[in-house]
C-alpha positions in Angstrom: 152.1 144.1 118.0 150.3 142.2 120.6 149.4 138.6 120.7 146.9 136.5 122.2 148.7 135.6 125.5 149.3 139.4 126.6 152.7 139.8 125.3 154.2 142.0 122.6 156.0 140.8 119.4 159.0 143.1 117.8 160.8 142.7 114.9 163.0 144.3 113.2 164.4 144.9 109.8 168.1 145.4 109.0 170.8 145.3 106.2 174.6 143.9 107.4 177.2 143.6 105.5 179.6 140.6 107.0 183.2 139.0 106.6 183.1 135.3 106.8 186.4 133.6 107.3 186.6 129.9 105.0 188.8 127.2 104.7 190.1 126.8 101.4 192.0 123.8 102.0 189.6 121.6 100.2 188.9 123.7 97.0 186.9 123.1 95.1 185.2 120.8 96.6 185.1 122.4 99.9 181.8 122.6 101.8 181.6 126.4 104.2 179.2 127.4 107.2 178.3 130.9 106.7 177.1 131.9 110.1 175.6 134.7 111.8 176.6 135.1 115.5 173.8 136.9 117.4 173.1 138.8 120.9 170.4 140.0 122.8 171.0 144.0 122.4 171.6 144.2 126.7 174.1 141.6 127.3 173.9 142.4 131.5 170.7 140.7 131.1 171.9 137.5 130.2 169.5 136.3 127.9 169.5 133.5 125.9 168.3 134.1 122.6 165.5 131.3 121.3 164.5 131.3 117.6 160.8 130.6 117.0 160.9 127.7 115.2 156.7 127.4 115.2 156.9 130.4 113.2 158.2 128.2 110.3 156.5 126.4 108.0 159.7 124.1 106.9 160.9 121.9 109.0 163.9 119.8 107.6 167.1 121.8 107.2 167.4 120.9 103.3 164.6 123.1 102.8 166.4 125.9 104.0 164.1 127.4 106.2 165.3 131.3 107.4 166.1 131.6 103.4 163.9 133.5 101.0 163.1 130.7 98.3 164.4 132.4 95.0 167.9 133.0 97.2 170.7 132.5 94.6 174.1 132.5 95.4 176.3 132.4 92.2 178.8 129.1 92.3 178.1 127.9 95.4 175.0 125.0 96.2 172.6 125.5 98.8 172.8 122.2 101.4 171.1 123.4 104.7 170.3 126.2 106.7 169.7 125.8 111.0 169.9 127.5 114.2 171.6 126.0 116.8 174.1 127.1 120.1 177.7 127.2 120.6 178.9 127.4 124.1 181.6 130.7 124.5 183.0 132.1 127.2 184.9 135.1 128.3 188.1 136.6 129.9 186.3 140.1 131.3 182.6 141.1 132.3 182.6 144.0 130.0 182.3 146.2 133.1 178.2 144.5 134.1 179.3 143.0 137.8 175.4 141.0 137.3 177.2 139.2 133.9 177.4 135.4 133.6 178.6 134.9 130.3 181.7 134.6 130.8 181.7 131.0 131.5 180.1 128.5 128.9 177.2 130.8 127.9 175.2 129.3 125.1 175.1 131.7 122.2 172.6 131.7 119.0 174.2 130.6 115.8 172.0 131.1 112.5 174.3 128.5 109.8 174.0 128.5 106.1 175.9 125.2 104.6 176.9 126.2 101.1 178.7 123.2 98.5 180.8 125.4 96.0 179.9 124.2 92.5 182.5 122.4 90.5 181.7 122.8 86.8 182.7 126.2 86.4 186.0 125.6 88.0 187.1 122.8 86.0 186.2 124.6 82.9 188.4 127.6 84.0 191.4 125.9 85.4 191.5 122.5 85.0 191.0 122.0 81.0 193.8 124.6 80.7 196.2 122.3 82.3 195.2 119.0 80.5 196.0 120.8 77.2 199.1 121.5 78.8 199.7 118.4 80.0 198.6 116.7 76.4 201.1 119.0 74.4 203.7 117.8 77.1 202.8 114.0 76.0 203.0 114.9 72.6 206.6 116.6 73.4 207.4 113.1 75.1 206.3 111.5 72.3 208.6 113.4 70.2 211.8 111.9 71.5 212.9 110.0 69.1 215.7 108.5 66.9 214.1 106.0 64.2 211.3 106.9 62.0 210.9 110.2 60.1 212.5 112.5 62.3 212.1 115.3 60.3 208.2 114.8 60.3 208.4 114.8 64.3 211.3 118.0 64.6 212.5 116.7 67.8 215.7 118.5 68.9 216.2 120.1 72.4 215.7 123.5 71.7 212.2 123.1 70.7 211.2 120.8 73.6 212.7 123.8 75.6 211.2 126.7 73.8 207.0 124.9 74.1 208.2 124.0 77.4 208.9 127.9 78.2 205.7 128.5 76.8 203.7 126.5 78.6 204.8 127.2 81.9 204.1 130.5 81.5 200.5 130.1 80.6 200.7 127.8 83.5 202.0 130.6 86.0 199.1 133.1 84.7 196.9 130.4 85.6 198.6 129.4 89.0 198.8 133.0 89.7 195.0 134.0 88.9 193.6 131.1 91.2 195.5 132.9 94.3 195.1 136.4 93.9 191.2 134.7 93.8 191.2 132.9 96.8 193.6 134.9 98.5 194.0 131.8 100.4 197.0 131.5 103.4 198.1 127.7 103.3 198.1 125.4 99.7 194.6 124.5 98.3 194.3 121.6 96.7 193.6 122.5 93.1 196.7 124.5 93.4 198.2 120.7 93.7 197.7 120.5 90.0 200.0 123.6 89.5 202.5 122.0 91.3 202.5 118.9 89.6 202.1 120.6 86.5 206.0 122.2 87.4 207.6 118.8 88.5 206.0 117.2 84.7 207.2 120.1 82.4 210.8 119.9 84.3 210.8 115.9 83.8 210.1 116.5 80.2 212.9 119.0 79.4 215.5 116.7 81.7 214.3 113.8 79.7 214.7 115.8 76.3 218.6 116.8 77.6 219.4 113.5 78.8 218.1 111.8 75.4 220.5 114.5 73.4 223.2 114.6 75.9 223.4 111.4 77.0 221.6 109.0 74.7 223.2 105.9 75.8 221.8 106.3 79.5 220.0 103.5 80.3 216.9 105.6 80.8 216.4 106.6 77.3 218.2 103.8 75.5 216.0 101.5 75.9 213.7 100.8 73.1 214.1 104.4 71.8 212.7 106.6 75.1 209.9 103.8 75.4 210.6 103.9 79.3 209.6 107.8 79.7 206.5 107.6 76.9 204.9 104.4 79.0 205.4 105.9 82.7 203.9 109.8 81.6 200.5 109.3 82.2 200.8 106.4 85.7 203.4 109.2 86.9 200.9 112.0 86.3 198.0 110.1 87.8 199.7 108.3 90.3 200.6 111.8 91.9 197.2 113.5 91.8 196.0 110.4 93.7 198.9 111.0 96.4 197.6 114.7 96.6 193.6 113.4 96.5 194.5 111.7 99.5 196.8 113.3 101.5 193.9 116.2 101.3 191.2 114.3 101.8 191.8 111.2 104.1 195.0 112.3 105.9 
Protein backbone atom coordinates (compact mmCIF):
# COMPACT_ATOMS: atom_id res chain seq x y z
CA UNK A 1 0.00 0.00 0.00
CA UNK A 2 1.07 3.57 -0.13
CA UNK A 3 1.93 5.81 2.63
CA UNK A 4 1.92 9.39 3.25
CA UNK A 5 5.47 10.23 2.07
CA UNK A 6 5.03 8.75 -1.54
CA UNK A 7 6.45 5.49 -0.93
CA UNK A 8 5.03 1.93 -1.05
CA UNK A 9 4.87 -0.58 1.88
CA UNK A 10 5.07 -4.52 1.15
CA UNK A 11 4.77 -7.24 3.36
CA UNK A 12 4.63 -10.53 3.15
CA UNK A 13 3.34 -13.59 4.80
CA UNK A 14 5.24 -16.82 5.05
CA UNK A 15 5.48 -20.27 6.93
CA UNK A 16 9.43 -21.69 7.52
CA UNK A 17 10.20 -24.43 8.98
CA UNK A 18 14.03 -24.01 10.59
CA UNK A 19 16.90 -26.09 12.29
CA UNK A 20 18.48 -24.33 15.13
CA UNK A 21 21.78 -25.68 16.37
CA UNK A 22 22.03 -25.39 20.71
CA UNK A 23 24.54 -25.93 23.10
CA UNK A 24 23.54 -28.44 25.46
CA UNK A 25 26.51 -28.18 27.63
CA UNK A 26 24.65 -26.46 30.26
CA UNK A 27 21.46 -28.56 30.51
CA UNK A 28 19.09 -27.91 32.05
CA UNK A 29 19.77 -24.86 32.93
CA UNK A 30 20.97 -23.69 29.60
CA UNK A 31 19.76 -20.46 28.17
CA UNK A 32 19.52 -20.68 23.66
CA UNK A 33 19.22 -17.82 20.96
CA UNK A 34 16.87 -18.95 18.40
CA UNK A 35 17.65 -16.68 15.59
CA UNK A 36 16.48 -15.90 12.26
CA UNK A 37 19.22 -14.89 9.77
CA UNK A 38 17.61 -12.65 7.08
CA UNK A 39 18.49 -11.14 3.37
CA UNK A 40 17.26 -8.67 1.14
CA UNK A 41 15.83 -11.12 -1.80
CA UNK A 42 18.60 -9.31 -4.46
CA UNK A 43 21.79 -9.61 -2.62
CA UNK A 44 23.85 -7.63 -5.80
CA UNK A 45 22.06 -4.76 -4.37
CA UNK A 46 23.67 -4.65 -1.16
CA UNK A 47 21.15 -3.68 1.09
CA UNK A 48 21.04 -3.47 4.42
CA UNK A 49 18.00 -4.66 5.90
CA UNK A 50 16.45 -2.12 8.78
CA UNK A 51 13.53 -3.35 11.03
CA UNK A 52 10.95 -0.77 11.68
CA UNK A 53 11.09 -0.45 15.16
CA UNK A 54 8.29 2.71 15.15
CA UNK A 55 6.01 0.06 13.98
CA UNK A 56 6.08 -1.39 17.56
CA UNK A 57 4.31 -0.64 20.25
CA UNK A 58 6.78 -2.45 22.90
CA UNK A 59 9.83 -1.24 23.50
CA UNK A 60 11.90 -3.25 26.17
CA UNK A 61 13.08 -6.62 24.86
CA UNK A 62 11.34 -8.54 27.97
CA UNK A 63 8.21 -7.77 26.40
CA UNK A 64 8.97 -9.65 23.59
CA UNK A 65 8.11 -7.53 20.92
CA UNK A 66 8.08 -9.41 17.15
CA UNK A 67 6.14 -12.26 19.33
CA UNK A 68 2.42 -12.79 19.16
CA UNK A 69 1.35 -12.47 22.93
CA UNK A 70 -0.36 -15.99 23.68
CA UNK A 71 3.17 -17.58 21.96
CA UNK A 72 3.73 -20.71 24.12
CA UNK A 73 6.60 -22.69 23.79
CA UNK A 74 6.30 -25.99 25.87
CA UNK A 75 9.45 -26.28 28.53
CA UNK A 76 11.20 -23.58 27.63
CA UNK A 77 10.73 -19.61 29.28
CA UNK A 78 10.46 -16.73 27.26
CA UNK A 79 13.41 -13.98 28.30
CA UNK A 80 13.65 -11.54 25.33
CA UNK A 81 13.21 -11.18 21.84
CA UNK A 82 15.47 -8.19 19.51
CA UNK A 83 16.83 -7.34 16.30
CA UNK A 84 20.17 -6.62 16.00
CA UNK A 85 23.43 -7.09 13.31
CA UNK A 86 26.23 -9.43 13.08
CA UNK A 87 29.04 -8.48 10.86
CA UNK A 88 29.84 -11.63 8.09
CA UNK A 89 31.84 -11.84 5.41
CA UNK A 90 32.53 -13.96 2.44
CA UNK A 91 35.08 -16.02 0.45
CA UNK A 92 33.33 -15.56 -3.30
CA UNK A 93 30.90 -12.84 -4.86
CA UNK A 94 28.36 -15.27 -5.78
CA UNK A 95 29.10 -14.39 -9.45
CA UNK A 96 27.58 -10.21 -8.85
CA UNK A 97 31.13 -8.31 -9.80
CA UNK A 98 28.89 -4.85 -8.08
CA UNK A 99 28.84 -7.30 -4.54
CA UNK A 100 30.33 -5.88 -1.30
CA UNK A 101 29.47 -8.23 1.10
CA UNK A 102 32.04 -10.09 1.23
CA UNK A 103 33.91 -8.10 3.62
CA UNK A 104 32.19 -7.24 7.13
CA UNK A 105 28.69 -6.76 5.80
CA UNK A 106 26.28 -6.08 8.57
CA UNK A 107 23.52 -8.74 8.40
CA UNK A 108 19.87 -8.62 10.16
CA UNK A 109 19.53 -10.96 13.08
CA UNK A 110 15.89 -11.43 14.51
CA UNK A 111 16.87 -13.33 18.34
CA UNK A 112 14.49 -15.18 20.55
CA UNK A 113 16.25 -15.82 24.22
CA UNK A 114 14.45 -18.87 25.50
CA UNK A 115 15.46 -20.25 29.52
CA UNK A 116 14.51 -24.07 29.35
CA UNK A 117 12.30 -24.78 32.45
CA UNK A 118 13.60 -26.92 35.13
CA UNK A 119 10.69 -28.49 37.05
CA UNK A 120 9.84 -30.94 34.58
CA UNK A 121 13.33 -32.18 34.22
CA UNK A 122 14.01 -32.79 37.77
CA UNK A 123 10.76 -34.61 38.13
CA UNK A 124 11.80 -36.97 35.19
CA UNK A 125 15.43 -37.58 35.79
CA UNK A 126 16.60 -36.40 38.79
CA UNK A 127 14.08 -37.94 41.52
CA UNK A 128 14.78 -41.21 39.73
CA UNK A 129 18.33 -41.07 40.75
CA UNK A 130 17.92 -39.87 44.42
CA UNK A 131 15.78 -42.97 44.99
CA UNK A 132 18.60 -44.67 43.69
CA UNK A 133 21.06 -43.10 45.41
CA UNK A 134 18.79 -43.47 48.88
CA UNK A 135 18.39 -47.43 48.37
CA UNK A 136 22.31 -47.25 47.88
CA UNK A 137 22.56 -45.51 51.43
CA UNK A 138 20.35 -47.86 52.79
CA UNK A 139 22.61 -50.79 51.19
CA UNK A 140 25.57 -48.93 52.95
CA UNK A 141 23.87 -48.92 55.89
CA UNK A 142 23.34 -52.52 55.69
CA UNK A 143 27.02 -53.42 56.30
CA UNK A 144 27.11 -54.67 59.25
CA UNK A 145 28.38 -57.19 61.90
CA UNK A 146 26.64 -56.41 65.46
CA UNK A 147 23.12 -55.98 65.96
CA UNK A 148 20.37 -58.19 64.43
CA UNK A 149 21.83 -59.13 61.34
CA UNK A 150 19.21 -61.15 60.29
CA UNK A 151 16.71 -58.19 60.52
CA UNK A 152 19.19 -56.15 58.10
CA UNK A 153 20.04 -59.52 55.50
CA UNK A 154 23.31 -58.12 54.67
CA UNK A 155 25.55 -60.60 52.67
CA UNK A 156 27.33 -59.78 49.37
CA UNK A 157 25.16 -61.34 47.03
CA UNK A 158 22.31 -59.12 47.82
CA UNK A 159 24.25 -55.88 47.85
CA UNK A 160 25.25 -57.20 44.31
CA UNK A 161 21.98 -58.36 43.05
CA UNK A 162 19.97 -54.38 44.10
CA UNK A 163 23.09 -53.12 42.92
CA UNK A 164 22.49 -54.83 39.33
CA UNK A 165 19.17 -53.60 39.56
CA UNK A 166 19.67 -50.31 39.97
CA UNK A 167 22.13 -49.60 37.49
CA UNK A 168 20.01 -50.81 35.06
CA UNK A 169 17.18 -48.57 35.81
CA UNK A 170 19.94 -46.07 35.90
CA UNK A 171 21.20 -46.93 32.15
CA UNK A 172 17.44 -46.68 30.86
CA UNK A 173 17.54 -43.41 32.33
CA UNK A 174 21.12 -42.31 31.19
CA UNK A 175 20.19 -43.68 27.85
CA UNK A 176 16.70 -41.87 27.46
CA UNK A 177 18.22 -38.33 28.28
CA UNK A 178 20.68 -38.84 25.09
CA UNK A 179 18.77 -40.32 22.50
CA UNK A 180 16.65 -36.87 23.77
CA UNK A 181 19.14 -34.45 23.41
CA UNK A 182 21.06 -36.12 20.83
CA UNK A 183 23.74 -33.99 22.25
CA UNK A 184 27.69 -34.39 20.81
CA UNK A 185 29.88 -33.55 23.99
CA UNK A 186 28.72 -34.50 27.94
CA UNK A 187 25.82 -32.33 29.34
CA UNK A 188 25.87 -31.69 32.61
CA UNK A 189 22.84 -33.52 33.99
CA UNK A 190 24.37 -36.41 32.36
CA UNK A 191 27.13 -35.68 35.25
CA UNK A 192 24.70 -37.19 37.68
CA UNK A 193 24.70 -40.50 35.57
CA UNK A 194 28.20 -40.64 35.86
CA UNK A 195 28.42 -40.14 39.43
CA UNK A 196 25.65 -42.29 39.92
CA UNK A 197 28.24 -45.37 38.28
CA UNK A 198 31.34 -44.36 40.39
CA UNK A 199 28.65 -44.50 43.82
CA UNK A 200 26.97 -47.95 42.94
CA UNK A 201 30.70 -49.43 42.20
CA UNK A 202 32.01 -47.90 45.62
CA UNK A 203 29.13 -49.58 47.31
CA UNK A 204 29.58 -53.10 45.90
CA UNK A 205 33.70 -52.75 46.50
CA UNK A 206 32.86 -51.72 49.93
CA UNK A 207 30.32 -54.64 50.39
CA UNK A 208 33.36 -57.18 49.04
CA UNK A 209 36.02 -55.64 50.95
CA UNK A 210 33.78 -55.86 54.32
CA UNK A 211 33.15 -59.84 53.47
CA UNK A 212 36.41 -60.49 51.98
CA UNK A 213 38.59 -58.58 53.86
CA UNK A 214 36.85 -57.46 57.09
CA UNK A 215 39.93 -56.63 58.95
CA UNK A 216 41.02 -53.85 56.44
CA UNK A 217 41.33 -50.83 58.04
CA UNK A 218 38.65 -49.28 55.92
CA UNK A 219 35.77 -51.25 57.18
CA UNK A 220 37.14 -52.30 60.60
CA UNK A 221 36.71 -49.47 62.13
CA UNK A 222 33.75 -49.04 64.23
CA UNK A 223 31.84 -51.59 62.13
CA UNK A 224 31.93 -49.81 58.35
CA UNK A 225 31.26 -46.38 60.38
CA UNK A 226 34.09 -44.86 57.91
CA UNK A 227 32.03 -45.66 54.51
CA UNK A 228 28.26 -44.81 56.26
CA UNK A 229 29.67 -41.14 57.50
CA UNK A 230 31.64 -40.18 53.99
CA UNK A 231 28.40 -41.42 51.56
CA UNK A 232 26.50 -38.47 51.39
CA UNK A 233 29.98 -35.51 51.69
CA UNK A 234 31.37 -37.94 48.84
CA UNK A 235 28.14 -37.68 46.84
CA UNK A 236 27.81 -34.06 47.31
CA UNK A 237 31.23 -33.04 47.35
CA UNK A 238 31.39 -34.43 43.63
CA UNK A 239 28.22 -32.75 42.09
CA UNK A 240 29.79 -29.51 43.45
CA UNK A 241 33.16 -30.41 41.45
CA UNK A 242 30.81 -31.03 38.32
CA UNK A 243 28.60 -27.62 39.22
CA UNK A 244 31.62 -25.95 38.87
CA UNK A 245 33.83 -27.17 36.49
CA UNK A 246 30.46 -26.53 34.13
CA UNK A 247 29.70 -23.46 35.21
CA UNK A 248 32.73 -21.28 36.36
CA UNK A 249 35.60 -23.07 34.55
Amino acid sequence: HATTNGGITVGWYFDILLRERFDYQLYPFDVENVWLRMWHKDIGKNVILTPDLAAYSLSNVKDLPGLEADFVLPGWQLVSSFFDYKVHGYQTNFGIEQFKAKDNFPELHFNIILKRRFLGIFVGNLMPLLVVLVVLFALVLSTSKVGNIEILGFNFSGVLASSSGLLFGVLLGHTELRSSLNASGLVYLESFYLIMYMMLLLVILNAYIFCKHPDFFIVKWSDNLLAKLIFWPLFLGLILIVTLSHFYF
